[in-house]
C-alpha positions in Angstrom: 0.0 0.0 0.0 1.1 3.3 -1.0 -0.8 5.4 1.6 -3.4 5.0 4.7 -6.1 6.9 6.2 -6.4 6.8 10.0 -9.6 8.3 11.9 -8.8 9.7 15.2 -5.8 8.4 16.3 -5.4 8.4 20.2 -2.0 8.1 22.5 -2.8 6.4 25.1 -0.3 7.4 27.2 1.3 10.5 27.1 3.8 13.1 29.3 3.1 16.4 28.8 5.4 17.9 31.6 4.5 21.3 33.1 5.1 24.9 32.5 7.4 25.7 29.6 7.9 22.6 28.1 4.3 21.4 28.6 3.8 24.4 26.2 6.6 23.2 23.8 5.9 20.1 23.2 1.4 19.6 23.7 1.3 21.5 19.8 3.3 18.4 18.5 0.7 15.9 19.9 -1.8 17.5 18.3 -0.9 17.9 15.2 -1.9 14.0 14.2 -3.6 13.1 17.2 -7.6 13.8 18.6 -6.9 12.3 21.7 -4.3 11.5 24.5 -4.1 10.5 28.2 -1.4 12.8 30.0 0.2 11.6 32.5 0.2 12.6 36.5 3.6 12.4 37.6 4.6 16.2 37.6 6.7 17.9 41.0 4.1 18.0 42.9 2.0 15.0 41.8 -1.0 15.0 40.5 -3.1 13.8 43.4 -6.0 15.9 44.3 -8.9 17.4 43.0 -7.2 21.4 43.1 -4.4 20.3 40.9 -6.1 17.5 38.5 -8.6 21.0 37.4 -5.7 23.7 37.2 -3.5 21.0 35.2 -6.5 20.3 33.1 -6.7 24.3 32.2 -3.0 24.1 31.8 -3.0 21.4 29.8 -6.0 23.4 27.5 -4.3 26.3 27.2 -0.8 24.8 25.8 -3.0 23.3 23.2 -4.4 26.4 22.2 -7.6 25.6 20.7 -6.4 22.5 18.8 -8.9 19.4 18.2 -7.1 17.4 20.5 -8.9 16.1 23.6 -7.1 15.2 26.7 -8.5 12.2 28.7 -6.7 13.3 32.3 -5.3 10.8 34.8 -4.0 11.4 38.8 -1.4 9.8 40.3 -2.5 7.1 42.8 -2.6 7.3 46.6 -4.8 6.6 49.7 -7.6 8.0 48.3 -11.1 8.4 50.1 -14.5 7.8 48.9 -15.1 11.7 48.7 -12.0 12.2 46.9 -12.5 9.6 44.1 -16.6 11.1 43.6 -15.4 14.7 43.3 -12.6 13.5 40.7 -14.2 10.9 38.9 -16.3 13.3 36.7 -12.9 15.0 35.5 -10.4 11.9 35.0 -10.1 9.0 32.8 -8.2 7.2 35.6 -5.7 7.4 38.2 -1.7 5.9 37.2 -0.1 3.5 39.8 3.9 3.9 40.1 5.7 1.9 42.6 7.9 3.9 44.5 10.9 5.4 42.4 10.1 3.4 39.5 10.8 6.2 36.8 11.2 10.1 36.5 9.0 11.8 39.3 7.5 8.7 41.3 9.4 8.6 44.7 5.9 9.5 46.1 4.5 6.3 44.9 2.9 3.0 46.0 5.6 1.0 48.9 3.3 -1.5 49.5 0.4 -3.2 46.9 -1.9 -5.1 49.7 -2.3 -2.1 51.7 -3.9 -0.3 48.9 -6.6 -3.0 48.9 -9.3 -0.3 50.1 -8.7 1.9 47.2 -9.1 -0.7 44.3 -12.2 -2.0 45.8 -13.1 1.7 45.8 -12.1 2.2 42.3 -13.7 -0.8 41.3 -17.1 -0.5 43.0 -17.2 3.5 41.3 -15.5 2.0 38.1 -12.6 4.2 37.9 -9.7 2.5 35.6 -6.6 1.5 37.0 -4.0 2.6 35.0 -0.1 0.6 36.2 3.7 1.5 35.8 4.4 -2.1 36.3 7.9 -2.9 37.5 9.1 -4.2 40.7 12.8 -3.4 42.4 14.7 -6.3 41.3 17.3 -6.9 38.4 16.1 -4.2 35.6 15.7 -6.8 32.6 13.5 -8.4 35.2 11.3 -6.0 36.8 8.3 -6.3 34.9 8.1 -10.1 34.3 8.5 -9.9 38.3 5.3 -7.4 38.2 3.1 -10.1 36.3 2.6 -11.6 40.0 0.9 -8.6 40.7 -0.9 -8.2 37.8 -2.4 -11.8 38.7 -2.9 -10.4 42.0 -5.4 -7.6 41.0 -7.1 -8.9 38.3 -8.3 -11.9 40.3 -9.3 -10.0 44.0 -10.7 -7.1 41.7 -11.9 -8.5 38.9 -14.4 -6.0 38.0 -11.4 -3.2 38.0 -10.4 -2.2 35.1 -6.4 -2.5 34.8 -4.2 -1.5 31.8 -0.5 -2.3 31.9 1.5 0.6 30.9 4.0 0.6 28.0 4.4 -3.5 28.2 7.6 -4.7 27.0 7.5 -8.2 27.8 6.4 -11.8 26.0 5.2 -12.7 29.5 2.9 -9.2 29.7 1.8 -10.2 26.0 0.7 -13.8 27.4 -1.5 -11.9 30.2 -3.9 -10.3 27.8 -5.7 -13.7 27.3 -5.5 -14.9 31.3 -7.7 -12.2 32.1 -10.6 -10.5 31.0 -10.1 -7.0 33.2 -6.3 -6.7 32.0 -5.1 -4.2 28.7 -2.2 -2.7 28.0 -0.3 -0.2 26.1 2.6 -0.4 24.2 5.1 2.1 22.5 6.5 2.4 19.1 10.1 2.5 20.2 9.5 -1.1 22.0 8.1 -2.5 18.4 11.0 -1.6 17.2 14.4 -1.6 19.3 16.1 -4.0 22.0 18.5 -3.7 24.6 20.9 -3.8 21.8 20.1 -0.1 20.0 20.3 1.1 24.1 23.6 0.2 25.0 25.2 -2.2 22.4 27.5 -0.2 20.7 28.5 3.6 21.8 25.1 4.3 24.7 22.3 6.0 23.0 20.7 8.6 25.5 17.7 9.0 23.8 16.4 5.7 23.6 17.3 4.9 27.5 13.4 4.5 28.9 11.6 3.0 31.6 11.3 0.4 31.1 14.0 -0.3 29.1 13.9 -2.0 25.9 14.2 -5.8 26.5 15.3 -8.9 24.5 14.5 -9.3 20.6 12.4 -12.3 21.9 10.5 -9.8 24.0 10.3 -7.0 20.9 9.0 -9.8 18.7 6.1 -11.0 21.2 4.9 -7.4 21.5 5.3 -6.6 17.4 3.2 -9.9 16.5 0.4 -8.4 19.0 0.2 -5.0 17.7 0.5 -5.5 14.0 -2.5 -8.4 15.1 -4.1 -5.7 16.4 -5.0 -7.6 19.5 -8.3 -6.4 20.7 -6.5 -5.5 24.5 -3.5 -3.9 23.2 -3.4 0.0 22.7 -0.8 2.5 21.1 0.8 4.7 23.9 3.9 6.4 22.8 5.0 6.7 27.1 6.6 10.1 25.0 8.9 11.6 27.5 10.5 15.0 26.4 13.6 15.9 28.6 16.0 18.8 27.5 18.9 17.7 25.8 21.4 18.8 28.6 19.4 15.8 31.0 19.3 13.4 28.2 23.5 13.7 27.0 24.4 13.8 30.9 25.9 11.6 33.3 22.7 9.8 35.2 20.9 10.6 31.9 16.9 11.0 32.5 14.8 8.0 31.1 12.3 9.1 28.8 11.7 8.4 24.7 11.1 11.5 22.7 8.1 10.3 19.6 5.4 12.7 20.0 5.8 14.3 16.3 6.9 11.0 14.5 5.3 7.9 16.2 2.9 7.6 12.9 5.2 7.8 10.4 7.4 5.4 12.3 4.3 2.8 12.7 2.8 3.3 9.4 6.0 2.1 8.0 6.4 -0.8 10.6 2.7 -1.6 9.6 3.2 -1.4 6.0 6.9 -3.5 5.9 4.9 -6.4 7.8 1.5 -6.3 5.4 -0.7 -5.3 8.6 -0.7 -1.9 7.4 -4.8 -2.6 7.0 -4.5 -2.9 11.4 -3.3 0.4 11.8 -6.3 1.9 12.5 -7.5 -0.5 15.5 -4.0 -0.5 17.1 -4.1 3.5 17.0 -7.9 4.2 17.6 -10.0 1.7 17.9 -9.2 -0.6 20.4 -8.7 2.6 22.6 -12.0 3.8 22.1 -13.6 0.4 22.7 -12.0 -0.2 26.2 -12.0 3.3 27.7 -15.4 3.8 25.8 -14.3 7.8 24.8 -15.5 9.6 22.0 -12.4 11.5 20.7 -13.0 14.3 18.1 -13.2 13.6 14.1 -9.9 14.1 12.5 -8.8 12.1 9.5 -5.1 12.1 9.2 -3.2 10.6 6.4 0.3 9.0 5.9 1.7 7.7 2.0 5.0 6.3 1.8 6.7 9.2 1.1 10.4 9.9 3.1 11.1 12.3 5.7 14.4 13.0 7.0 13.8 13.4 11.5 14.8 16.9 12.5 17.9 16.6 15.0 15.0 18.3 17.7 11.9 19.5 18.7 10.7 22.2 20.8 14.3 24.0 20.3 16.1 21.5 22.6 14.2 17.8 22.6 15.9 15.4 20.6 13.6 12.6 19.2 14.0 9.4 18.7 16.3 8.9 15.3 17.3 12.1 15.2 18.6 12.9 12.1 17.5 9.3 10.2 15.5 9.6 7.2 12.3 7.1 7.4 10.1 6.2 4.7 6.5 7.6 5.8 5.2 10.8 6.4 2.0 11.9 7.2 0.6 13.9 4.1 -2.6 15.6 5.3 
């Protein structure tokens, strides 16, 4: 195929920041996107009622008017019953990070099982549970250590609503068919790269995430799902702008730059495996179907013509392949 047509395509998992570069870089998500859930974890998080409205205006004003909607999300805690009722009209769902998991989370969960009270709450008021899943062990471990949990909550709760965030796993990839309240998400960069492109050669900055890319193995389990468009599995970029001065650092900030080019970058994936006629569920659909929005109409569209990756975005973020010329662009 020479070209494709996609309706609405939504990122289902997205980090805005705050302040100047929330207003850099929320433009470049909506240029080919109607739809997005921003993440919580800002300094402070996230967490009450007061700051999930003023980040909501904040997050309206960067976009300036643009057809983009975002689906809001706070950053779990002890909630009450009072707390979740007054926040549920406003929020998509609230984001679970273990304690120090990734960039801003030191105020997260220490202990699963004594959050028991708030999932029951969560699932009794259907609120969705969205989960940074990794534990604290070996790093190419941590999140097929976190499928214990996963197990955990989908069989006490098993009316919640979980998705697993930005999976990167075979053994994550297995969970979609062992329970009927699990999803996930998955990023373009961990269709694409392993451990390898990270830290194989000369260390590549700005494709050192979290979760970091795994084995080929574990790239290859999560590319078969998503160019099948499994019916669980969503696109959710996890796009993570840092400066260029914390990215090309010593203790270099996690964090995957592909707001601006994760459809070219799929569309060709897509179209080099023949599923390029899947596209349109793994971007859209499946999203709308599980989290049962309404994004607004946009019809973007992306023919296989080439485009060369600027070296940045929003004057200092470097993107993913900076500088690579890829064979898709989107056209309209």
């Amino acid at each position: 195929m020479n070209s494709v047509t996609l309706q609405s395509p939504l990122d289902m998992h997205i980090h805005f920041r705050q302040d100047e570069m929330l207003r850099r870089v929320a433009p470049l998500s909506a240029l080919h996107f109607a739809g997005g859930v921003i993440m919580p974890n800002l300094l402070p998080p996230v967490d009450t009622v007061e700051r999930l409205l003023w980040y909501t205006q904040e997050v309206r004003e960067a976009l300036n008017g643009a057809p983009f909607q975002p689906y809001m999300t706070m950053f779990f805690r002890d909630y009450t019953e009072r707390e979740l009722a007054e926040a549920k009209p406003h929020m998509l769902g609230i984001k679970l990070y273990p304690a120090g998991a990734t960039t801003n989370s030191d105020g997260g969960v220490q202990e699963i099982r004594s959050m028991h009270h708030v999932f029951a709450m969560m699932e009794e008021m259907q609120i969705p549970l969205l989960v940074h899943g990794e534990t604290h062990g070996f790093v190419m471990d941590r999140e097929r250590e976190f499928c214990e949990v996963y197990r955990h909550l989908a069989t006490t709760f098993p009316r919640l609503r979980i998705t697993m965030e930005h999976i990167t796993t075979q053994d994550a990839v297995a969970l979609l068919d062992e329970f009927e309240n699990l999803f996930a998400t998955v990023t373009p960069h961990h269709l694409i790269i392993t451990l390898d492109d990270v830290v194989g050669g000369m260390m590549n900055p700005h494709l050192f995430c979290k979760p970091i890319a795994k084995r080929p193995e574990d790239r290859d389990a999560l590319l078969d799902a998503a160019l099948k468009a499994h019916h669980k599995l969503m696109l959710g970029s996890d796009s993570a702008p840092h400066p260029r001065s914390k990215k090309e650092c010593p203790g270099c900030a996690a964090g995957v730059f592909t707001a601006p080019i994760q459809l070219p970058l799929l569309a060709e994936l897509f179209n080099k495996h023949g599923a390029l006629s899947n596209l349109q569920a793994f971007v859209s659909d499946n999203a709308r179907r599980i989290y049962n929005v309404t994004p607004p109409e946009r019809t973007i569209t992306l023919s296989n013509t080439a485009m060369t990756i600027p070296e940045s975005y929003a004057q200092d973020v470097v993107p993913m392949w900076a500088g690579r010329t890829i064979g898709w662009s989107v056209v309209s």
